[in-house]
TIRO-2110 file (N, C-alpha, C; in Angstrom, 1 decimal):
// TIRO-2110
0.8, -1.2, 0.0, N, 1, A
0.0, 0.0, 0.0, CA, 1, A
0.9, 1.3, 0.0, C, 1, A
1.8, 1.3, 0.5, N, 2, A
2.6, 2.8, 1.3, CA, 2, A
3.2, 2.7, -0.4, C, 2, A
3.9, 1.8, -1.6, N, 3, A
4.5, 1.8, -1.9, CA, 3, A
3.4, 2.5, -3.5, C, 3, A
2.0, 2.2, -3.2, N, 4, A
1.3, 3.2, -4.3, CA, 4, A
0.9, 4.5, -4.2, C, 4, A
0.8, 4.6, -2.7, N, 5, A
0.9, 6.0, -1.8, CA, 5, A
2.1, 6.3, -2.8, C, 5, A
3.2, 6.3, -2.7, N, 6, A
4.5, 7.1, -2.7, CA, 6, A
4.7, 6.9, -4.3, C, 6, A
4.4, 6.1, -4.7, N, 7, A
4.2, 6.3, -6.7, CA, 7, A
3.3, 7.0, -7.2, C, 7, A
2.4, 7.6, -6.6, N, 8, A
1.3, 8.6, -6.6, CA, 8, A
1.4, 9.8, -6.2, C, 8, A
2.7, 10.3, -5.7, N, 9, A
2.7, 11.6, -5.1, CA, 9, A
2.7, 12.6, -6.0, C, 9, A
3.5, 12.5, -7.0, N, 10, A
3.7, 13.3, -7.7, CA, 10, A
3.1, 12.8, -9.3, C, 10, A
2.3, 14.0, -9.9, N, 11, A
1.9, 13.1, -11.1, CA, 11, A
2.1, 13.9, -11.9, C, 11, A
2.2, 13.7, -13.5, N, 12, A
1.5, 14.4, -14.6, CA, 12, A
0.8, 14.2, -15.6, C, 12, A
-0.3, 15.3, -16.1, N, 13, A
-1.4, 14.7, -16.9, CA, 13, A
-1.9, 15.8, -17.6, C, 13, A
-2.7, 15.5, -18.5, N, 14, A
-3.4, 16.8, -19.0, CA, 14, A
-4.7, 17.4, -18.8, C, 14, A
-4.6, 18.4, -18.8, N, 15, A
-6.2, 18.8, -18.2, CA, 15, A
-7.4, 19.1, -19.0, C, 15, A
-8.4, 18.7, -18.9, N, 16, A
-9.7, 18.4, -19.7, CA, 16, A
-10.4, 19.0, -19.1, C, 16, A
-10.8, 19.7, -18.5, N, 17, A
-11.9, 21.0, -17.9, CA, 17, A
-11.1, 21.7, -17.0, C, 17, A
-11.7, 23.1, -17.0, N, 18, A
-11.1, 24.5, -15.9, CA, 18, A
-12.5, 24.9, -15.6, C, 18, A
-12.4, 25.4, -14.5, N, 19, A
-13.6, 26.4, -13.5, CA, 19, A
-12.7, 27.5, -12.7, C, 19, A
-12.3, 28.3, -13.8, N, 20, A
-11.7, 29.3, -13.2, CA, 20, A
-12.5, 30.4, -12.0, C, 20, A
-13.5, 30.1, -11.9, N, 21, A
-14.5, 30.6, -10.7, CA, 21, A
-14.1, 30.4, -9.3, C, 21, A
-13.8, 28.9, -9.2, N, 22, A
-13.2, 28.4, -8.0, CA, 22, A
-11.8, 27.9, -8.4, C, 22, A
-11.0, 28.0, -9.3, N, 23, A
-9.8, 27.5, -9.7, CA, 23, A
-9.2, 26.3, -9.3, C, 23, A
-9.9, 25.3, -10.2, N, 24, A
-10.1, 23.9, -10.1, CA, 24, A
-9.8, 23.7, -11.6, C, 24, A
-8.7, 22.6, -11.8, N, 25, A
-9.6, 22.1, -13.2, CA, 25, A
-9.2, 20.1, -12.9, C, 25, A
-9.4, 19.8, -13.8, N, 26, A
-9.7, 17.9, -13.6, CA, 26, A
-8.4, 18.1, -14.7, C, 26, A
-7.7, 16.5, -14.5, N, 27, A
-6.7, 16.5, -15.0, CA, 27, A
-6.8, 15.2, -15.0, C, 27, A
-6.4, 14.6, -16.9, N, 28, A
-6.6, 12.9, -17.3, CA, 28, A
-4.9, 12.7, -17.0, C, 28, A
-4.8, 11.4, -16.5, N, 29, A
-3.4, 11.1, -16.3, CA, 29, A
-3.4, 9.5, -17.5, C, 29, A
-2.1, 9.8, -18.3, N, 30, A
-2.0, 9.3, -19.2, CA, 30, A
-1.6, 7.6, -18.8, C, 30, A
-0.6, 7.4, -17.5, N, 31, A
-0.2, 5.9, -17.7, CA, 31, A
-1.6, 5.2, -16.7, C, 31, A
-2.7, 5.4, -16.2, N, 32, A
-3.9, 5.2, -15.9, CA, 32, A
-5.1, 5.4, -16.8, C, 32, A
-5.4, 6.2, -17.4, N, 33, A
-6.5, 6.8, -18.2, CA, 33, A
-7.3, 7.3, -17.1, C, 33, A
-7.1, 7.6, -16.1, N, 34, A
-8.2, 7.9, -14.9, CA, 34, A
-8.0, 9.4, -14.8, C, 34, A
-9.3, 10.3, -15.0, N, 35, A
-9.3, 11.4, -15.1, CA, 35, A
-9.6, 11.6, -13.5, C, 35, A
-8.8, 13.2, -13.1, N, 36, A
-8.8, 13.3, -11.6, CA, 36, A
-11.0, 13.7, -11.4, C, 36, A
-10.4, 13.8, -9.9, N, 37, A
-12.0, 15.0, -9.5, CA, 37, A
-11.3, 16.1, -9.5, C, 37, A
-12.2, 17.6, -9.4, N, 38, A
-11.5, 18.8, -9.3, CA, 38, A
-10.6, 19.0, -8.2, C, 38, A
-9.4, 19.7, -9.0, N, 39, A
-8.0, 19.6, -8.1, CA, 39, A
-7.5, 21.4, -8.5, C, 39, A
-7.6, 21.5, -6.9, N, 40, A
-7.1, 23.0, -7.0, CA, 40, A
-6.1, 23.6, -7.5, C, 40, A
-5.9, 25.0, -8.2, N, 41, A
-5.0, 25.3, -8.8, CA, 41, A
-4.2, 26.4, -7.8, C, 41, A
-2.7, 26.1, -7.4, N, 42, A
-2.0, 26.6, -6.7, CA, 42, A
-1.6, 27.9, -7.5, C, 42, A
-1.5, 29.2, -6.4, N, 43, A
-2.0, 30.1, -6.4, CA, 43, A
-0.8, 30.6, -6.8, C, 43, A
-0.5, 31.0, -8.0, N, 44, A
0.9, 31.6, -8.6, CA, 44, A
0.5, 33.1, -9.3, C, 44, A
1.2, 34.0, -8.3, N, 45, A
1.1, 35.5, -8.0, CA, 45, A
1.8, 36.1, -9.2, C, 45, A
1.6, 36.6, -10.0, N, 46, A
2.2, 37.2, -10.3, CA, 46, A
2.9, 39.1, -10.2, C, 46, A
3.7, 39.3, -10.8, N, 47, A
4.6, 40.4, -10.4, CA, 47, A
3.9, 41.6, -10.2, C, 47, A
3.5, 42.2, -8.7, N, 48, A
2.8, 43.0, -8.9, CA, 48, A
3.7, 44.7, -8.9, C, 48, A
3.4, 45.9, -9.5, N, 49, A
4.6, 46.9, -9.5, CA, 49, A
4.0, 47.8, -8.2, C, 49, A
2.9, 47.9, -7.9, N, 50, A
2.3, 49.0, -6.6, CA, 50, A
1.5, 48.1, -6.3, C, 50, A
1.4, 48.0, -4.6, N, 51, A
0.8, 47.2, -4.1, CA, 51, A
-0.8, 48.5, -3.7, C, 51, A
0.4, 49.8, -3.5, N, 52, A
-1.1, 50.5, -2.5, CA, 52, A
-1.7, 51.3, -3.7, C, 52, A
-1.3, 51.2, -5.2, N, 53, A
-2.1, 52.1, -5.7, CA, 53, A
-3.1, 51.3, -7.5, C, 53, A
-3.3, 52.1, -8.0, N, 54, A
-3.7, 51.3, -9.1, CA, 54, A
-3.1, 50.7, -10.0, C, 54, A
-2.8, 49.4, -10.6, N, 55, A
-2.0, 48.6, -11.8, CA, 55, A
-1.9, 49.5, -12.9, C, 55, A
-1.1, 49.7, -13.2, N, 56, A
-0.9, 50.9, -14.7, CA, 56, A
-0.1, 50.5, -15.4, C, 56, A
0.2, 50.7, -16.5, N, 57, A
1.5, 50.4, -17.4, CA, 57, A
2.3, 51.3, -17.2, C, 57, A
3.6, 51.2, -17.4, N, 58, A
4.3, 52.2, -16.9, CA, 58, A
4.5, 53.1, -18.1, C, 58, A
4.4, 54.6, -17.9, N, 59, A
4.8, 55.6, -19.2, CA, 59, A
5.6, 55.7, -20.2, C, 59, A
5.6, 55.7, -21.5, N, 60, A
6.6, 55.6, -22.1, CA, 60, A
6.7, 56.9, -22.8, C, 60, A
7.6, 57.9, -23.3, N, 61, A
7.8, 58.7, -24.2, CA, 61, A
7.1, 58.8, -25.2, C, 61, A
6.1, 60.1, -25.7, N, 62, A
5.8, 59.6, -26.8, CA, 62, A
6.8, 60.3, -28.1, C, 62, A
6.4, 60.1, -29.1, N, 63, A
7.0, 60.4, -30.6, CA, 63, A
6.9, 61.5, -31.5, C, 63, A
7.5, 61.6, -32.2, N, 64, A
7.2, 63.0, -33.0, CA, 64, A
6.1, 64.0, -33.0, C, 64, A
5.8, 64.0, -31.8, N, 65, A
5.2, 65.6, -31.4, CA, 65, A
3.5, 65.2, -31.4, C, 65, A
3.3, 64.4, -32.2, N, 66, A
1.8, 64.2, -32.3, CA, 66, A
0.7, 63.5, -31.4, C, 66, A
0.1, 64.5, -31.3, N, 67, A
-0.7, 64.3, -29.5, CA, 67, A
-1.6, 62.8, -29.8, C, 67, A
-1.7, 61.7, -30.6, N, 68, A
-1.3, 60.2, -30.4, CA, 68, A
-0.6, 59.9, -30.1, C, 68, A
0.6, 60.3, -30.1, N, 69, A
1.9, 59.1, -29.8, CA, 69, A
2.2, 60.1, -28.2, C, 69, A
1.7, 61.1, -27.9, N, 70, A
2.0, 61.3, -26.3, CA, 70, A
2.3, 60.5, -25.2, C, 70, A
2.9, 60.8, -24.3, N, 71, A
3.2, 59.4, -23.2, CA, 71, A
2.2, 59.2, -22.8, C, 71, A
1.3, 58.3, -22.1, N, 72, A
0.3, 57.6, -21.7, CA, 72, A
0.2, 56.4, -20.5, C, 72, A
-0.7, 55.9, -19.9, N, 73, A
0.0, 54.5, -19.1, CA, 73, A
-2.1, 53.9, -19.9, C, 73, A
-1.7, 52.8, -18.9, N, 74, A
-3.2, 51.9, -19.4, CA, 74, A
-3.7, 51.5, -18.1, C, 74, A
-4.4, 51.4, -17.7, N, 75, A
-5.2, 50.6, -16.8, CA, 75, A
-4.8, 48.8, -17.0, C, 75, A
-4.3, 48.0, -15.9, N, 76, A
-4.2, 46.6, -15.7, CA, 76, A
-5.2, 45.9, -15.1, C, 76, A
-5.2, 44.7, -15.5, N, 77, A
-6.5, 44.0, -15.1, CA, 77, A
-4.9, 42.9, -14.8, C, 77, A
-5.2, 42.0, -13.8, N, 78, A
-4.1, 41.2, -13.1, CA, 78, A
-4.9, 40.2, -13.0, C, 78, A
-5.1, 38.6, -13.5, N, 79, A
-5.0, 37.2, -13.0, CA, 79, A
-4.5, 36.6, -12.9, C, 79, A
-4.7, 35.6, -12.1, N, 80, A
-4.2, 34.5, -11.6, CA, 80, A
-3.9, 33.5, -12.5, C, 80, A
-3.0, 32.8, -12.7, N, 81, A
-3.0, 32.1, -13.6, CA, 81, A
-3.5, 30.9, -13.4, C, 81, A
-3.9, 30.3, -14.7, N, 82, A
-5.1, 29.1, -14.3, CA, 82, A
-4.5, 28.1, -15.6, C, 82, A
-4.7, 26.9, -15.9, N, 83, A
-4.3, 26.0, -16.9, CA, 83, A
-5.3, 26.0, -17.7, C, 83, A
-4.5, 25.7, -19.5, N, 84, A
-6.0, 25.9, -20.2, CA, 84, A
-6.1, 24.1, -20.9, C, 84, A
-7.3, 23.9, -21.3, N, 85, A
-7.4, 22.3, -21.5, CA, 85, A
-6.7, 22.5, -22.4, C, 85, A
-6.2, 20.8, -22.3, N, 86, A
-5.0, 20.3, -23.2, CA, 86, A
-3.5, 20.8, -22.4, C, 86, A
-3.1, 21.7, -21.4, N, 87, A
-2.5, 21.7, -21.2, CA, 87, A
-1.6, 20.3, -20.3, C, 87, A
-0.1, 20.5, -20.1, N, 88, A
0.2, 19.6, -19.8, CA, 88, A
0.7, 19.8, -18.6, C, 88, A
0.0, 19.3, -17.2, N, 89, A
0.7, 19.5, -15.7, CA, 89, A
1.4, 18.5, -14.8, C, 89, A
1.8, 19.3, -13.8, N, 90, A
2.5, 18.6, -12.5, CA, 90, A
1.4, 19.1, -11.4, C, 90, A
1.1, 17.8, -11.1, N, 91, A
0.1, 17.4, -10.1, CA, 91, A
1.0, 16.9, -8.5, C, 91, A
0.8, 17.6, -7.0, N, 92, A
1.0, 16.9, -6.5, CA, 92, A
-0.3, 15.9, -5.5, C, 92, A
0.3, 15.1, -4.3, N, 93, A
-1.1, 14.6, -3.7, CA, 93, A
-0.5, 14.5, -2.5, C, 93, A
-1.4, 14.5, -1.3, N, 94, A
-0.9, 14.1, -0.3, CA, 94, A
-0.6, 12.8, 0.1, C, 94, A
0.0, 12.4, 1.4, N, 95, A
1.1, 11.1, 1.1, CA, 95, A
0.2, 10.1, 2.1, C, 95, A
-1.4, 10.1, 1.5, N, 96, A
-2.3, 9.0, 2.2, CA, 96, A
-2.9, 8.4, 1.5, C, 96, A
-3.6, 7.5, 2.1, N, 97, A
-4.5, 6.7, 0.5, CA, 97, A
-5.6, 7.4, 0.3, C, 97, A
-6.4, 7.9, -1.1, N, 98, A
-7.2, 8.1, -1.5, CA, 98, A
-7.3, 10.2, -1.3, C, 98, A
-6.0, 10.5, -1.2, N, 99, A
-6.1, 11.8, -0.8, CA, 99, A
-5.8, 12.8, -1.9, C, 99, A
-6.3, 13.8, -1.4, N, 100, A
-6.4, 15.0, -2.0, CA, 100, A
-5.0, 15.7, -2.9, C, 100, A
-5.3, 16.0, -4.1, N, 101, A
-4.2, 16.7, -4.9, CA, 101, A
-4.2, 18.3, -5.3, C, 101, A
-3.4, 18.5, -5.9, N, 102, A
-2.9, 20.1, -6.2, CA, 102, A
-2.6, 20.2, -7.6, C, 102, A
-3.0, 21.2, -8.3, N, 103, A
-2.0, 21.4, -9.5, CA, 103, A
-1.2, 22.6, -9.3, C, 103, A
0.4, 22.2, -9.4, N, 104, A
1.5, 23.1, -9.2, CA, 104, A
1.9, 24.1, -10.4, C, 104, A
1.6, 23.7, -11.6, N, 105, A
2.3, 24.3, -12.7, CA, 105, A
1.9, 23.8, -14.1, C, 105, A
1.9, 24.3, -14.9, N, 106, A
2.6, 23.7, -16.4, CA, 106, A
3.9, 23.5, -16.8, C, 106, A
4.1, 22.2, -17.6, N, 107, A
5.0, 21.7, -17.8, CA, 107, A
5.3, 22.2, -19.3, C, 107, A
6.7, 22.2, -20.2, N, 108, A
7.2, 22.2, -21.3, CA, 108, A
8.0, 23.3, -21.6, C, 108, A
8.5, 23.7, -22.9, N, 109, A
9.4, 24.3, -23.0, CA, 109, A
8.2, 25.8, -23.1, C, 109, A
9.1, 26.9, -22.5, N, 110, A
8.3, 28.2, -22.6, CA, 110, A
7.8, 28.7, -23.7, C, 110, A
8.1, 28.5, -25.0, N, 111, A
7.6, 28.9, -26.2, CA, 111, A
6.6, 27.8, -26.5, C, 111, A
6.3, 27.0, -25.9, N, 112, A
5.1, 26.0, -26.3, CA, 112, A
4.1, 25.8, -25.6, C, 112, A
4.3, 26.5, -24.4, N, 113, A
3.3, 25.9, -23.0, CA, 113, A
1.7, 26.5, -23.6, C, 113, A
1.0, 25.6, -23.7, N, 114, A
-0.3, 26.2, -23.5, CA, 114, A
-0.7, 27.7, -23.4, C, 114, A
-0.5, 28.1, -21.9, N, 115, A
-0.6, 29.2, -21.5, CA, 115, A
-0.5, 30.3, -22.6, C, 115, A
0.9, 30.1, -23.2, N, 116, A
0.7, 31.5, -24.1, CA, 116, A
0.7, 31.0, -26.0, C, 116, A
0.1, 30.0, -25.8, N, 117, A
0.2, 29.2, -27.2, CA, 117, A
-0.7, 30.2, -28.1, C, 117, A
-1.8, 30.7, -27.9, N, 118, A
-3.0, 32.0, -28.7, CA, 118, A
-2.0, 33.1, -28.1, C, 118, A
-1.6, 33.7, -27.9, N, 119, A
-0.8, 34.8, -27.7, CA, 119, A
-0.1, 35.5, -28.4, C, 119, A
END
């Protein structure tokens, strides 16, 4: 028993539904065919620049004089990152039988990963 516990800790698989609502998504693992139940998505923060004021883009110079190309910033909108289906993850679980898991990350080389594959 301890020794499927401990082959089970760590997994990877791909994901076949998101509920970015509650930041869950299910995840099919390939050397089983057994699709998980909803497995929460660990909470990876991204870089924030002002904590106490509004997200903005930072100003850039503008260009030959023309009141379009003036300096400007944008308004940020900041999420959490979430896995999209078909992605490919690292799952961990706790080290009991029948227990609860996590999704840690996306796996693969950075110019391929899901995440920014439409980008």
């Amino acid at each position: 028993m301890y020794e499927t516990i401990l082959k089970n800790l760590v997994r990877i698989g791909t994901v076949t539904a998101t509920a970015p609502a509650s930041r869950a998504a299910r995840v099919k693992f390939q050397d089983t065919g057994v699709t998980s139940d909803w497995l929460p998505v660990l909470a990876a923060r991204p870089y924030i620049r002002d904590y106490d004021g509004p997200q903005e883009t930072e100003a850039r110079a503008g260009g030959s004089g023309y009141p379009m190309f003036e300096s400007h910033t944008h308004g940020l909108v900041i999420r959490p990152w979430m896995p999209k289906v078909n992605a490919t993850v690292l799952c961990l679980y706790l080290p009991v039988f029948n227990a609860d898991g996590f999704i840690l990350g996306e796996l693969g080389p950075l110019g391929k990963l899901r995440q920014w594959a439409d980008q």
